[in-house]
C-alpha positions as CSV (number, residue, x, y, z in Angstrom):
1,X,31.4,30.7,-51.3
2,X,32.8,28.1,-48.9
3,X,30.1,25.6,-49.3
4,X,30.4,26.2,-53.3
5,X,34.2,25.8,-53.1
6,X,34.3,22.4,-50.6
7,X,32.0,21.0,-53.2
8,X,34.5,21.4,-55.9
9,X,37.1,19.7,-54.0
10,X,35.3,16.7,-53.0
11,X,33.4,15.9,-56.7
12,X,37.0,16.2,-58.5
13,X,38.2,13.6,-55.9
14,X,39.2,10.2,-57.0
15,X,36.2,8.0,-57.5
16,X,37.5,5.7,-54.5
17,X,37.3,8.7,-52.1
18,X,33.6,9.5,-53.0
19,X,32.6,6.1,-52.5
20,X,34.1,5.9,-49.3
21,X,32.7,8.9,-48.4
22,X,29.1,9.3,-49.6
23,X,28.2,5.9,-49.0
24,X,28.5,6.5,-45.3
25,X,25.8,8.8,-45.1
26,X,23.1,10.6,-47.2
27,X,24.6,13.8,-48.1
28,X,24.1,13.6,-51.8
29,X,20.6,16.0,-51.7
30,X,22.9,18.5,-49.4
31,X,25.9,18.2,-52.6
32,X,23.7,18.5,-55.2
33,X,22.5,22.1,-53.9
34,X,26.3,23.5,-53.7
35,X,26.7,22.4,-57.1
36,X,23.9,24.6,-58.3
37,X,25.3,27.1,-56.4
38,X,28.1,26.8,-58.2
39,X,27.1,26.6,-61.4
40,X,25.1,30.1,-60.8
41,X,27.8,31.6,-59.0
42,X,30.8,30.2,-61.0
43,X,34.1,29.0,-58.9
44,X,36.8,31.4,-58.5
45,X,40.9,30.5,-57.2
46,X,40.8,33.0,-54.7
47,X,38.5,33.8,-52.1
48,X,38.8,36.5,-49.2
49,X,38.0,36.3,-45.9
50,X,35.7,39.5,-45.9
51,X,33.7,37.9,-49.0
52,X,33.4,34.4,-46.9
53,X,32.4,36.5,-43.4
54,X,29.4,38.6,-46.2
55,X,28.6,35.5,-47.2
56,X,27.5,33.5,-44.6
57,X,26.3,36.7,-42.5
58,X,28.4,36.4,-39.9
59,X,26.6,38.7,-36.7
60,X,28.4,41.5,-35.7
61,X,30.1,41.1,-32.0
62,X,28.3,42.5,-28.8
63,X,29.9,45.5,-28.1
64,X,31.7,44.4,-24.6
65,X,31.6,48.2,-23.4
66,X,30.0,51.2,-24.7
67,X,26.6,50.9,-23.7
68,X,26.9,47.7,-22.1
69,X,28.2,49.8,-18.8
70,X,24.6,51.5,-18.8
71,X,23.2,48.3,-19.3
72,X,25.8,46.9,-16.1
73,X,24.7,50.1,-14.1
74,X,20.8,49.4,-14.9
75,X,20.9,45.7,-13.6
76,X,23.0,46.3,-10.8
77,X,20.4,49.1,-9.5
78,X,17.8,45.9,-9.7
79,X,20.1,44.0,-8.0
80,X,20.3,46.9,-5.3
81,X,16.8,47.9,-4.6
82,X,14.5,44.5,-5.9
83,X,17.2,41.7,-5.1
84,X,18.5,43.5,-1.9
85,X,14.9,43.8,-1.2
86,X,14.1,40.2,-0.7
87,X,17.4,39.4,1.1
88,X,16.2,41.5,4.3
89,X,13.2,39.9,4.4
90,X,14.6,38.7,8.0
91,X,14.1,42.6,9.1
92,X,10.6,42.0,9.0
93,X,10.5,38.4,10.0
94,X,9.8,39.6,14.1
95,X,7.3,42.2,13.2
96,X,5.6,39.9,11.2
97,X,5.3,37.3,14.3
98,X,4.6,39.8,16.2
99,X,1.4,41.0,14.6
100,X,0.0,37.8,13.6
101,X,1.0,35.7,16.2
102,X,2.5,32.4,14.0
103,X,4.8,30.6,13.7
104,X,8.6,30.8,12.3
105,X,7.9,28.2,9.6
106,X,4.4,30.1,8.4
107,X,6.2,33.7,8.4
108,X,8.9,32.3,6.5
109,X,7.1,30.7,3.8
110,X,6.0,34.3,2.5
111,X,9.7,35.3,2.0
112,X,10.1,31.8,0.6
113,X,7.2,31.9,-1.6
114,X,8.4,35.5,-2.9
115,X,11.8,34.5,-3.4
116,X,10.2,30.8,-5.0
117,X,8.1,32.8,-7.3
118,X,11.5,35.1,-9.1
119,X,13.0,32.0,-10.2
120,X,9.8,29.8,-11.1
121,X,9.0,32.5,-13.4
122,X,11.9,32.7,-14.5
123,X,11.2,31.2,-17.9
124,X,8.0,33.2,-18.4
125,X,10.1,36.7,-18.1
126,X,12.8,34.5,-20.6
127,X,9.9,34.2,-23.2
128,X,8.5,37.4,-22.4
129,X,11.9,39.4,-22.8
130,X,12.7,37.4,-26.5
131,X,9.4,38.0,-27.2
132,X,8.2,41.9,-25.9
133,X,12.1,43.1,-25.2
134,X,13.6,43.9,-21.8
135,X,12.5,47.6,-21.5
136,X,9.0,46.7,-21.4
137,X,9.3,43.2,-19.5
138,X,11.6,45.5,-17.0
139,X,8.9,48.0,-16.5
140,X,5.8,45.7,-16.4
141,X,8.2,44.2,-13.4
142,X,8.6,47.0,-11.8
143,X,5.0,48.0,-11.6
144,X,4.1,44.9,-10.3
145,X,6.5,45.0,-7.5
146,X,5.2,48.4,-6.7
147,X,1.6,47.1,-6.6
148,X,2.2,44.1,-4.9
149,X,4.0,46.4,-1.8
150,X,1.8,48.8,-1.4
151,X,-1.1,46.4,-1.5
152,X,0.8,44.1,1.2
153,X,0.7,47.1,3.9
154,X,-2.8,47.0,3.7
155,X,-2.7,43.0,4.6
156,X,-4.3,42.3,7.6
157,X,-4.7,38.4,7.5
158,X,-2.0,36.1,6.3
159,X,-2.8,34.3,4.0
160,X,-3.9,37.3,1.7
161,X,0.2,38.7,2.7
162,X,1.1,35.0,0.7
163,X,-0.5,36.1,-2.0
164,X,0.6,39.5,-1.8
165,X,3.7,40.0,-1.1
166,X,4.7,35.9,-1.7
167,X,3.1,35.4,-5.7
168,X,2.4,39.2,-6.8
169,X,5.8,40.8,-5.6
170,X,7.9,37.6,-6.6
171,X,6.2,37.5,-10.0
172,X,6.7,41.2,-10.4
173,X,10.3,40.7,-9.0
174,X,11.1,38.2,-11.2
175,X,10.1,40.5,-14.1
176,X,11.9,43.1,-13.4
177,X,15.2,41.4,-12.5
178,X,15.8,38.3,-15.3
179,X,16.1,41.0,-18.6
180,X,19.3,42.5,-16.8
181,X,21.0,39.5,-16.4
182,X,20.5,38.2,-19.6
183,X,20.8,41.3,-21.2
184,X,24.3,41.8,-19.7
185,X,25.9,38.4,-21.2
186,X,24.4,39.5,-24.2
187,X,26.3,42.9,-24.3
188,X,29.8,41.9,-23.4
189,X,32.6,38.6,-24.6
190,X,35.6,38.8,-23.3
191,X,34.6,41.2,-20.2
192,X,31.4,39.3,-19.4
193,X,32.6,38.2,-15.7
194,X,33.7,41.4,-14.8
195,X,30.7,42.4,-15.7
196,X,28.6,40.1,-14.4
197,X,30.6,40.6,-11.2
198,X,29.4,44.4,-11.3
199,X,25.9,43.3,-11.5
200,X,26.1,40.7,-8.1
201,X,27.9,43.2,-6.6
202,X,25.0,45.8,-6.8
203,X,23.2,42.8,-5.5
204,X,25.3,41.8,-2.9
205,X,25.3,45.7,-2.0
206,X,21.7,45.2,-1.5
207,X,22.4,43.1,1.2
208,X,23.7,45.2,3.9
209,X,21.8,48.3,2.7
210,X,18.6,47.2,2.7
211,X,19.3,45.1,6.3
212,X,19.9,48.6,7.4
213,X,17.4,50.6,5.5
214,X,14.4,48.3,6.1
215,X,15.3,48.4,10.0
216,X,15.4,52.1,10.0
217,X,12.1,52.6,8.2
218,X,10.3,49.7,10.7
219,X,11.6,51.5,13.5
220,X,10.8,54.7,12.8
221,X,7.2,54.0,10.6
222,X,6.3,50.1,11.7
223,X,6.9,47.6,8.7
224,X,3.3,48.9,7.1
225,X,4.6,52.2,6.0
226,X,7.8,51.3,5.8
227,X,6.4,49.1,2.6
228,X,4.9,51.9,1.3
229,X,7.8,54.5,1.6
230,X,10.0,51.5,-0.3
231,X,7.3,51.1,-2.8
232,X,8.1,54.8,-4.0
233,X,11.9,53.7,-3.8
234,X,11.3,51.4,-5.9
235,X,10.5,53.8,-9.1
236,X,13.8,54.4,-9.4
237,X,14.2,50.9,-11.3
238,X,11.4,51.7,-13.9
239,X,14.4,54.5,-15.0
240,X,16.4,52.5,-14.8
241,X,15.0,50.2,-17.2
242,X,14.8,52.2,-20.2
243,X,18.7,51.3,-20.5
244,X,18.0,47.6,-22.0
245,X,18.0,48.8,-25.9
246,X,18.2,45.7,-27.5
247,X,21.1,44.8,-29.4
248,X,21.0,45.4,-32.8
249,X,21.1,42.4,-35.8
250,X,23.7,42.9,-38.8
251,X,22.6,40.2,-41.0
252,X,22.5,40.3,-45.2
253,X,19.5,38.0,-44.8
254,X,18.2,36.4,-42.0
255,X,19.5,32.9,-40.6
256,X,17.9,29.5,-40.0
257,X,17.5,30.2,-36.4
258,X,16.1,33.4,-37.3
259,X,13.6,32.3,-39.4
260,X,12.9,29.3,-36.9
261,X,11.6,32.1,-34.2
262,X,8.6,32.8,-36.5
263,X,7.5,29.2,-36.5
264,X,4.1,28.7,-34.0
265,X,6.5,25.2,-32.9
266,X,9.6,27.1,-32.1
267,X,8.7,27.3,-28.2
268,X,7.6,24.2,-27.9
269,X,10.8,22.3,-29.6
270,X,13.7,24.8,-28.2
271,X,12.2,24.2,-24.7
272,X,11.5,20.3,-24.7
273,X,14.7,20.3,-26.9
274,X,16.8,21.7,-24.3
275,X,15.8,19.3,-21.7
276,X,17.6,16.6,-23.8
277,X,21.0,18.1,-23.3
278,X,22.8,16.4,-20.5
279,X,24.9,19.0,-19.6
280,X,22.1,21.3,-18.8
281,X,20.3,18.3,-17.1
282,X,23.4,18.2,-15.2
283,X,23.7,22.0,-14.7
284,X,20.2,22.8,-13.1
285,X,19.7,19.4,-11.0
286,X,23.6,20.6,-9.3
287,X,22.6,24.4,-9.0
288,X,19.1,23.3,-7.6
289,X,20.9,21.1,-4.4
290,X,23.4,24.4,-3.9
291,X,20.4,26.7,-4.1
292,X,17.9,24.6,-1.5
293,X,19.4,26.5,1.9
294,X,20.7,29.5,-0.1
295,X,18.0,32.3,1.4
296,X,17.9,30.4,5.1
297,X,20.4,32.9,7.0
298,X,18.3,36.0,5.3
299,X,15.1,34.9,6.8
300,X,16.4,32.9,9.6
301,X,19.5,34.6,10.9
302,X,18.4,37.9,12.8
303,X,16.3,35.3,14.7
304,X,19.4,33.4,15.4
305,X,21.3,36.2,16.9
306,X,18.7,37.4,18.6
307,X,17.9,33.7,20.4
308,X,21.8,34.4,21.2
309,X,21.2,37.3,23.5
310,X,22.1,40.2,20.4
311,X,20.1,42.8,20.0
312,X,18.2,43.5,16.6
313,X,20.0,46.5,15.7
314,X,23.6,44.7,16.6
315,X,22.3,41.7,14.8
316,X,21.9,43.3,11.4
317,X,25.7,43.8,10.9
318,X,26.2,40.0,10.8
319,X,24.6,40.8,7.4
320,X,26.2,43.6,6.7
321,X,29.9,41.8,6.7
322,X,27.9,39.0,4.7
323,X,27.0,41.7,1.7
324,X,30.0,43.4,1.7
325,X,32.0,40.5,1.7
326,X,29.6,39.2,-1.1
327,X,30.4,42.7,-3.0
328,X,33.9,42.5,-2.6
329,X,33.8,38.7,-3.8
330,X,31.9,39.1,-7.0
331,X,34.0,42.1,-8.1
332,X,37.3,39.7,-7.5
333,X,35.8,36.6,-8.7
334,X,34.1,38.7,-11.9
335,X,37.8,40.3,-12.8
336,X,39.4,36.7,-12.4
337,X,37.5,34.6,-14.1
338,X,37.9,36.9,-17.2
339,X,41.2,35.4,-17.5
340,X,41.6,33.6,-20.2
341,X,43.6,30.5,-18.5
342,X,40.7,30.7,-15.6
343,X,38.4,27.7,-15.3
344,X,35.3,29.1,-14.4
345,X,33.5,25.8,-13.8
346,X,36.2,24.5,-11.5
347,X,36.5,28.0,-9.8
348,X,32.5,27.7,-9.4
349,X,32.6,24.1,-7.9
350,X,34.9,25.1,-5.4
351,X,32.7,28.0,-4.1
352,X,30.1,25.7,-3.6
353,X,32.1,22.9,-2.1
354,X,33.2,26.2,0.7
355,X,29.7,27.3,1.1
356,X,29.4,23.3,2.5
357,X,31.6,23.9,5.0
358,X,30.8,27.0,6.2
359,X,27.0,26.0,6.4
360,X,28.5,23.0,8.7
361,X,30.1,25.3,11.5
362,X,27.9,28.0,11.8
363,X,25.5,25.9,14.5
364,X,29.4,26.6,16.0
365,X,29.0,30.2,16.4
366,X,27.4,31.0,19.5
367,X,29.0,34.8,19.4
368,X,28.3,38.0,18.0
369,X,32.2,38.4,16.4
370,X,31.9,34.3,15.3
371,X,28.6,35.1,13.5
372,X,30.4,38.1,11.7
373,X,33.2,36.2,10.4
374,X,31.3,33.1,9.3
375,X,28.7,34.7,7.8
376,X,31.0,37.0,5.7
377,X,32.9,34.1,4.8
378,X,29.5,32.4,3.4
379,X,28.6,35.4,1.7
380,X,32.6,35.5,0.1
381,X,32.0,32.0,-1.0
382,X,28.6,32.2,-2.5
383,X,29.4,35.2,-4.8
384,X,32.0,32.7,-6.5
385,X,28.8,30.5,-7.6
386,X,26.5,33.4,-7.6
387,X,28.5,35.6,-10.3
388,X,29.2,32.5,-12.5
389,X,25.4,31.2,-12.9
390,X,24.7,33.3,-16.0
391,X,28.3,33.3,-17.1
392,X,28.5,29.2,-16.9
393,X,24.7,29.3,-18.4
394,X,26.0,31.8,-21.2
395,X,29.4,29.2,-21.5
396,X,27.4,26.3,-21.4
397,X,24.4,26.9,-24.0
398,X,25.3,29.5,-25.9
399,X,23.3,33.0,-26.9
400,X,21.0,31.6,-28.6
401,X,19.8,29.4,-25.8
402,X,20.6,31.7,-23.2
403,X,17.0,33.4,-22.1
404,X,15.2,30.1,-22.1
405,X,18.2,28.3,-20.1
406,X,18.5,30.9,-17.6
407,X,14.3,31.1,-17.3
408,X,14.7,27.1,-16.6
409,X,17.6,27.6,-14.5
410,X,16.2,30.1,-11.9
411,X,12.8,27.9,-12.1
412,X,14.4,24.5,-10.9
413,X,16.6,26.9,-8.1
414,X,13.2,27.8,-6.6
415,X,13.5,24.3,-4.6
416,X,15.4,27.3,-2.6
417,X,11.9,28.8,-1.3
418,X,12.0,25.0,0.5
419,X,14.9,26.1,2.4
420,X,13.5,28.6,5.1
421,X,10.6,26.8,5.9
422,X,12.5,23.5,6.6
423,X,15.1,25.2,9.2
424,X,11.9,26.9,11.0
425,X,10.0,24.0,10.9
426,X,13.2,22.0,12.6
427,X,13.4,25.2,15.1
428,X,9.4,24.9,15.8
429,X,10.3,21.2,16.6
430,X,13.6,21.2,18.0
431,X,14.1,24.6,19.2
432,X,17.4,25.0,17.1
433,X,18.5,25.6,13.1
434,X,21.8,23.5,13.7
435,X,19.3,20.5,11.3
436,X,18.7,22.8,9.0
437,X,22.1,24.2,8.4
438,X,23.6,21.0,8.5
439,X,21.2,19.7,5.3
440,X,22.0,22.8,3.6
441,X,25.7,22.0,3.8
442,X,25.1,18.2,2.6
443,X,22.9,19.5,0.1
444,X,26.2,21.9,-1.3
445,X,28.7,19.3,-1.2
446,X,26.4,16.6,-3.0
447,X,26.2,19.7,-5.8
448,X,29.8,20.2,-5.9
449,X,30.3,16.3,-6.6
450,X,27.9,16.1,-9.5
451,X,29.7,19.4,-11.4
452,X,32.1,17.6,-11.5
453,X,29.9,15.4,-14.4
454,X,29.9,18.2,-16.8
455,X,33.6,18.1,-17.7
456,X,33.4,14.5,-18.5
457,X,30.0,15.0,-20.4
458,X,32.0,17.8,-22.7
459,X,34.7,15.3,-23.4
460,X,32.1,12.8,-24.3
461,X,30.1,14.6,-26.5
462,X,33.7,15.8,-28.1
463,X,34.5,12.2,-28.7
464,X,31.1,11.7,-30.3
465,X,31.7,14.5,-32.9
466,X,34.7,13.2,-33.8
467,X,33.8,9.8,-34.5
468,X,32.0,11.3,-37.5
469,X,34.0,11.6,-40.6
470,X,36.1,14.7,-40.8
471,X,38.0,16.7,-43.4
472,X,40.0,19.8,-44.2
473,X,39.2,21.1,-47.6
474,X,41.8,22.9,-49.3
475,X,39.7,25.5,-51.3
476,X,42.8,26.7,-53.5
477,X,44.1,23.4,-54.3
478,X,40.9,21.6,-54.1
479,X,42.2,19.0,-52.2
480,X,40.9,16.8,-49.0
481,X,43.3,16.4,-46.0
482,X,43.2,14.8,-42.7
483,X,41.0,16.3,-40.0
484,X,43.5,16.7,-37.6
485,X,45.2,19.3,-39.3
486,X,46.0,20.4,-43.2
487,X,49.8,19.6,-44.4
488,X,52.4,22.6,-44.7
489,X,53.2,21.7,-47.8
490,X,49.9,22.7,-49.4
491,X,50.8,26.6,-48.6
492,X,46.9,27.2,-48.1
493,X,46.4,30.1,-46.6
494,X,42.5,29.1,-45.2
495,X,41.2,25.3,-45.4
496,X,37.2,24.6,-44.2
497,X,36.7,21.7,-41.5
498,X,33.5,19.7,-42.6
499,X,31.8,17.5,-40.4
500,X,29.8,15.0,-42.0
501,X,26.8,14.0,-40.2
502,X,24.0,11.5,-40.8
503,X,21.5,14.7,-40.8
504,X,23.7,17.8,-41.8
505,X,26.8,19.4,-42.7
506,X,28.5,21.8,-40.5
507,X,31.5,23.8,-41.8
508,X,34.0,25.8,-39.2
509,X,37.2,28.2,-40.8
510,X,40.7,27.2,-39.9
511,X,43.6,29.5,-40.7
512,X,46.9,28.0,-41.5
């Protein structure tokens, strides 16, 4: 009805206007289909805005509640047990020396490699989950993991533990962890930091838990069984991953982009197509420097304290105050950033432009309250840019974009698994992680310097649209006015912006 209605107004225009007009560009095969819309439909005065929404089959909105709090509840348990999981991969980091006699930078190249492995395959699980669903990408996940544990206790050479636990538990981590976030954005609007926030917070919550739990279990049943004991912990998340019920589609008939999924060269253009957008470019390459020395103090820090004269068990509160501080942060930075005022890109830069500086002075801390404080301080800071990544990815390339951007994303942020080995191989050569800390911190601030790209790249590619010829079609009194906006006088109660383009037409409702 709109596109039968906005060609009315333009063909009765004054010869002079189409001229100017459709001589610009080649819209004429575009026109000549609304008119034989309208000729089959026939042109009414009045139009309402429930026949326009049927028409053009708008989707109904994500529920932003309901049984998106399962779905928050189901990805934060992920976050808990397979997230928290790799974060006290530092618990095991002296057992592991211990019983194969290497060194730091070998040992923590299996965390590295593990943690490496969630985000490369990243977009695998993105394709996977658009393709198979999230309950059964989830579960495949989740078995994996479990597989890839128990078969890591029976290790008794390293390099079989890289593939192990490094390839077949990251692989199966990454599995079992991507559909939740994604599925989450999908399920909420307005309330999608918050509950993003909820998610990271079950993650951050992994952190201390797991520092604790993991030391328990090697204590008491020697890192071996305590792999096997988690392994059965770890079924909890196959439950739990019955809860991603995909959303369901409203449409009277399906959509372009629909339709587009069923073509065999749908992967290959969306993917290639999205590495021509500059503000994703922009996005991953920024994420990727603030991501390179993000898992060094999980792998590297228990060593740290204990090189400082602290005992293990004492040492594995400085990462308890970093996950609860992390918890507390992405519950705080989750409720404000649903504000509707809020920035959430500037809000993000700033945490990583923080996490900078706090990577800079902890070489400082020489103490057992100093590593505390700056360590729950880093983890306060890092939820800010932790909670926003799929939020900003959701902002930044829509819904439709979202599983493949975040598979990309999370692939280019495994330069992180680069991290841990580069601060033991400076200890191994220097005998300290002050070099390592220090590049991390550069690395963070270089990040927060090219964010600050994107805003300027959206005001560019605004400008760009606008230099395209633009109208407000009156579809009462079939008349065109300016694009900038219709004029009172024409008491319309709807006009339809067009954007003419040299390849399509794009159409967008304005009230008045």
């Amino acid at each position: 009805m709109i596109a039968a209605c906005c060609d009315i107004a333009i063909a009765n225009r004054p010869p002079s206007t189409q001229i100017s007009i459709f001589s610009l560009f080649p819209v004429m095969p575009t026109l000549n289909k609304f008119r034989a819309m309208v000729k089959k439909r026939g042109l009414r005065r009045t139009c309402t805005l429930d026949e326009i929404s049927k028409d053009i089959s708008f989707l109904h909105p994500p529920p932003n509640g309901g049984w998106g709090w399962v779905v928050v509840l189901a990805a934060a348990t992920h976050g808990l047990l397979v997230g928290g999981f790799h974060s006290a991969f530092g618990v095991y980091m002296m057992p592991l020396l211990d019983t194969f006699k290497s060194s730091n930078s070998q040992i923590a190249w299996i965390g590295s490699i593990s943690y490496a492995f969630i985000m490369i395959f990243g977009p695998v699980s993105g394709k996977l989950l658009v393709k198979y669903g999230a309950i059964k990408v989830a579960l495949i996940g989740n078995l994996v993991t479990i597989g890839g544990l128990v078969w890591s206790s029976y290790t008794h050479n390293l390099p079989m533990l890289f593939f192990t636990h490094g390839i077949i538990v990251g692989v199966g981590s990454s599995l079992a962890y991507t559909p939740g976030m994604i599925m989450v954005s999908l399920y909420f609007t307005t309330r999608r930091s918050f509950a993003t926030g909820l998610v990271m917070a079950g993650g951050a919550a992994g952190i201390f838990v797991q520092n604790k739990l993991q030391y328990y279990l090697i204590q008491n049943l020697g890192w071996r069984d305590s792999l096997r004991v988690y392994s059965g912990i770890l079924s909890i998340c196959i439950i739990a991953g019955f809860a991603y019920k995909p959303l369901q589609k409203h449409r009277a008939h399906p959509s372009v982009v629909e339709k587009f999924k069923t073509s065999p060269l749908r992967g290959f253009i969306v993917d290639l197509g999205l590495w021509k957008d500059r503000i994703f470019e922009v996005w991953v390459i920024s994420l990727g420097l603030a991501k390179f020395g993000f898992y060094i103090p999980f792998v590297h820090m228990m060593k740290l304290a204990g090189d400082l004269g602290i005992p293990l068990e004492k040492a594995s509160y400085i990462m308890v105050g970093l996950g609860v501080s992390s918890m507390i942060s992405s519950l705080l930075f989750g409720k404000i950033c649903d504000i509707e005022n809020i920035d959430r890109l500037y809000i993000n830069q700033a945490s990583i432009l923080s996490v900078g500086v706090v990577y800079f002075i902890i070489p400082h801390c020489t103490s057992f309250g100093a590593l505390v404080a700056i360590c729950s301080l880093l983890g306060f800071f890092d939820a800010g840019n932790y909670v926003l990544l799929p939020v900003l990815t959701f902002d930044l390339m829509g819904a439709e974009k979202m599983p493949i951007a975040w598979g990309f994303m999370m692939a280019v942020n495994a330069i992180s698994c680069f991290g841990p080995p580069f601060a033991g191989a400076m200890y191994d050569m220097y005998g300290s992680y002050t070099i390592g800390f220090v590049v991390t911190g550069v690395c963070n601030i270089a990040a927060a310097g090219i964010l600050a790209l994107i805003p300027w790249l959206q005001r560019e590619a605004i400008q760009a649209t606008k230099n395209y010829i633009n109208a407000s079609v009156c579809v009462i009194t079939n008349t065109i006015v300016p694009w900038q906006s219709p004029s009172p006088s024409l008491g319309c109660e709807f006009c339809t912006s067009l954007i003419f383009d040299r390849h399509f037409i794009t159409m967008t409702l304005s009230c008045h």
